[in-house]
C-alpha positions as CSV (number, residue, x, y, z in Angstrom):
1,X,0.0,0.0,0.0
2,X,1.6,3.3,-0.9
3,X,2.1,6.5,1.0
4,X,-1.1,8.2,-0.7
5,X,-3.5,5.2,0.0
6,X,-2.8,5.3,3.7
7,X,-3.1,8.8,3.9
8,X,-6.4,8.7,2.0
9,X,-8.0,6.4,4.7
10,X,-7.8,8.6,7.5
11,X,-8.9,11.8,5.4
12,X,-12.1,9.7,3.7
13,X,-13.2,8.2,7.8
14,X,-12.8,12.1,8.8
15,X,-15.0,13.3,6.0
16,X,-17.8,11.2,6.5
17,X,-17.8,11.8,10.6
18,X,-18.1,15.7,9.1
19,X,-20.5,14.4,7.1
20,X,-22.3,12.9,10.1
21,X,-22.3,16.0,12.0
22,X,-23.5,18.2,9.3
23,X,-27.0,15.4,9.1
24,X,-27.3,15.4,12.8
25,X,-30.0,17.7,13.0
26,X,-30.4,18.7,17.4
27,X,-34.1,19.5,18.2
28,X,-35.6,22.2,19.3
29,X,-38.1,22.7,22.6
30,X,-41.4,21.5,21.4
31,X,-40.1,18.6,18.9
32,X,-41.3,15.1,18.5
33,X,-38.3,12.8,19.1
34,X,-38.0,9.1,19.0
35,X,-35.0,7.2,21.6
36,X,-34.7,4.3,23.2
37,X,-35.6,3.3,26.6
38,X,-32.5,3.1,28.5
39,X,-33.4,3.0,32.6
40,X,-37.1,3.1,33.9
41,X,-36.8,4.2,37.5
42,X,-39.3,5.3,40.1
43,X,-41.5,8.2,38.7
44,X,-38.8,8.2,35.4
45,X,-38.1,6.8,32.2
46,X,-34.8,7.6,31.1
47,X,-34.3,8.0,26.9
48,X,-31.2,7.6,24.6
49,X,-32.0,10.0,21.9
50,X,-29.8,8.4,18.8
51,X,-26.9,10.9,18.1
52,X,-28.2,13.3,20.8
53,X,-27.8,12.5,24.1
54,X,-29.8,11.0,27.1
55,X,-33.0,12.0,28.1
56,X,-35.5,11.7,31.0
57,X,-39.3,11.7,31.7
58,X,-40.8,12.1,34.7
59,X,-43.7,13.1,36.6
60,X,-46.8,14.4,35.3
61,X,-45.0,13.9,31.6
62,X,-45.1,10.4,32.1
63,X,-49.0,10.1,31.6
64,X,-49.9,10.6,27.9
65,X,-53.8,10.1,26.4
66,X,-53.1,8.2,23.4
67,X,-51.4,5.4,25.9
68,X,-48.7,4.3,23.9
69,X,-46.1,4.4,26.6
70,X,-48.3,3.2,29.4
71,X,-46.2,-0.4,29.2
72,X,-42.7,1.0,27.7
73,X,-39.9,-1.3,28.5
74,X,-36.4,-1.3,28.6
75,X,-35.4,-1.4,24.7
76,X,-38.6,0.1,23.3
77,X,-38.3,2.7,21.0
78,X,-40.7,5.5,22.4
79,X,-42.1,9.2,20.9
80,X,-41.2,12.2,23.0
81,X,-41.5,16.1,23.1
82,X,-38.5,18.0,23.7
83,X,-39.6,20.3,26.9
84,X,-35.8,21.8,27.9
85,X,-32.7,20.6,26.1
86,X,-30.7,20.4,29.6
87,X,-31.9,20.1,32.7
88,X,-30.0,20.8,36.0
89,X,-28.8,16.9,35.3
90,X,-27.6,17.9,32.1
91,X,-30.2,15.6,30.4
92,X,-32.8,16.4,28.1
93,X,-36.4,16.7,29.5
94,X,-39.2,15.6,27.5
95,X,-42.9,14.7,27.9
96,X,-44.7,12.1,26.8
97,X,-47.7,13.6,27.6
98,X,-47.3,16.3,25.2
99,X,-46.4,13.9,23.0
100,X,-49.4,11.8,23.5
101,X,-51.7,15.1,23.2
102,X,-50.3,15.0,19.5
103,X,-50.9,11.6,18.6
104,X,-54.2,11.0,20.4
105,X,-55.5,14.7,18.2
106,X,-53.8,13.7,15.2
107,X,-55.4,10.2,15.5
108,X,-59.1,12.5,15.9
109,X,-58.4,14.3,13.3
110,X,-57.8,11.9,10.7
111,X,-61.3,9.9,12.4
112,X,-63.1,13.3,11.2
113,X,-61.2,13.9,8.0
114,X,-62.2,10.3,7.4
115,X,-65.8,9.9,8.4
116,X,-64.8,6.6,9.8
117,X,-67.4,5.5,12.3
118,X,-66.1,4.6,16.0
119,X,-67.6,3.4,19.0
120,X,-67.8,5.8,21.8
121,X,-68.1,5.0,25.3
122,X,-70.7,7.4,26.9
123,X,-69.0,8.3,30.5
124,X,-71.9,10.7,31.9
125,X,-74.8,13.1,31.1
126,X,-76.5,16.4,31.6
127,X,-79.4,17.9,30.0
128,X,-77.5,18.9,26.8
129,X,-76.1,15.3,26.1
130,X,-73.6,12.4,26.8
131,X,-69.8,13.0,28.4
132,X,-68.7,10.2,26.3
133,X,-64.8,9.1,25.9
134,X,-62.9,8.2,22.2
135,X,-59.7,6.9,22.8
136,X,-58.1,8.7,26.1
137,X,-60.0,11.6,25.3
138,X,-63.6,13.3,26.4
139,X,-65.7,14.8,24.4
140,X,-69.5,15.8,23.9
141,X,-72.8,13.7,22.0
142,X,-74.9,16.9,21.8
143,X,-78.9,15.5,22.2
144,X,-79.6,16.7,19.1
145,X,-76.5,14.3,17.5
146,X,-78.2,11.1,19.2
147,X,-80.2,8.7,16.2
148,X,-83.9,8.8,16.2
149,X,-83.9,5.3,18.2
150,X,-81.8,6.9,21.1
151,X,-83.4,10.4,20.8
152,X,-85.5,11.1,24.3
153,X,-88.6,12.1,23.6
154,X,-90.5,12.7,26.6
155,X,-94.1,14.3,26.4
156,X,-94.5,17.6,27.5
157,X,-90.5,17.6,27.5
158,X,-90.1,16.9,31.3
159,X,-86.5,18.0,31.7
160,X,-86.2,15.8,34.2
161,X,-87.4,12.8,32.4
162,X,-84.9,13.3,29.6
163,X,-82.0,13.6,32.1
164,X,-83.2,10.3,33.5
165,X,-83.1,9.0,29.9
166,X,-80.2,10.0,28.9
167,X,-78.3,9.1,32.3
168,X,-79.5,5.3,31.1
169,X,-76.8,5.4,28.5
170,X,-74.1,6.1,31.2
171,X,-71.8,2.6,30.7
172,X,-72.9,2.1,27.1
173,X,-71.1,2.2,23.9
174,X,-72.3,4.1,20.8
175,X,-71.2,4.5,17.4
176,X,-70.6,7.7,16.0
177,X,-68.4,10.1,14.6
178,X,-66.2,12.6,14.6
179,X,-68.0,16.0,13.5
180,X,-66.1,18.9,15.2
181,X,-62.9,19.2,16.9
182,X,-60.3,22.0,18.0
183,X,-57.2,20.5,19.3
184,X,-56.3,24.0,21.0
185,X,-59.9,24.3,23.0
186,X,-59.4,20.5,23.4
187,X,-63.4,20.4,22.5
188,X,-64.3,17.1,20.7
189,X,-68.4,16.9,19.3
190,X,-69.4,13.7,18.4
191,X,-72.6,12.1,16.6
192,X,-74.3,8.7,16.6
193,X,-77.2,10.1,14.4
194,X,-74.5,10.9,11.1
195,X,-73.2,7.4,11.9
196,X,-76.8,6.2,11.9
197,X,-77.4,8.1,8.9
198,X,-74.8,6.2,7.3
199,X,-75.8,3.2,8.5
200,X,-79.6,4.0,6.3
201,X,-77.4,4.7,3.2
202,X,-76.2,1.8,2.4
């Protein structure tokens, strides 16, 4: 091997570690990443963020609503937000809570963009509708959204009597769908009579 060939070798491995650094793209605050878990600890999951550095949840950031980290392991590869790129340990902190907001919104959004129809499960009620639950996250079955079988019609229109109706579907799933969301107001409308309405189309 000649002079210029071993030179060549060290010059081409320092390139592409250059070339490395110049991809390696370092988040921001508010950025979805993806790591490794590394450590789960009490109230903490510690994160290897792949040509970062280490990062750790803990606390309230540990609970997301879409779920998928409510059984992360040791060796999962997880989703995060990027809350402060150095704590006082020198590690990143990041949420999967936020990061669970996204997915569990996105997830709605696509349900409404969709017009897929999904099964609700009705949590409470009041004299305007159901409290019902999609996923890990409440939202509202107006009375008027409920399909003509479901719809209480009381005579005279004893208030009361609806109330007592309505409070029957506590427990129960419906199917409905997604007809108005706003991920800011984190307001979710559902309704079981467009899924009905479907349901006659066909």
């Amino acid at each position: 091997m000649d002079i210029a060939t071993k030179s060549a070798e060290p010059m081409s491995a320092f390139k592409a570690l250059l070339e490395d650094k110049a991809n390696l793209r370092i988040p921001k605050v508010g950025d979805l990443v993806h790591g490794t878990v590394v450590g789960i600890g009490r109230n903490e999951v510690k994160i290897d963020i792949s040509g970062f550095r280490s990062g750790i949840v803990r606390g309230k950031e540990l609970v997301d609503e879409s779920g998928m980290t409510a059984n992360a392991a040791v060796g999962d590869v997880v989703e995060a937000v990027v809350v402060d790129l150095e704590n006082e340990r020198g590690m990143v902190e990041l949420s999967f809570r936020s990061a669970g907001h996204q997915k569990a919104w996105n997830e709605l959004m696509e349900l409404r963009r969709s017009g897929t129809v999904t099964p609700v499960r009705v949590l409470d009620a009041n004299k305007g509708g159901l409290l019902v639950q999609l996923g890990r996250v409440k939202g509202f079955l107006p009375v008027s959204q409920l399909s003509p079988g479901n719809y209480p019609r009381v005579t005279g229109g004893d208030r009361q009597r609806i109330l007592e109706k309505l409070k029957s579907f506590v427990g129960k799933s419906l199917d409905a769908k997604v007809i108005d969301i706003d991920e800011r107001e984190e307001k979710l409308i559902v309704s079981e009579k467009a899924a009905w309405e479907e349901g006659q189309a066909q």
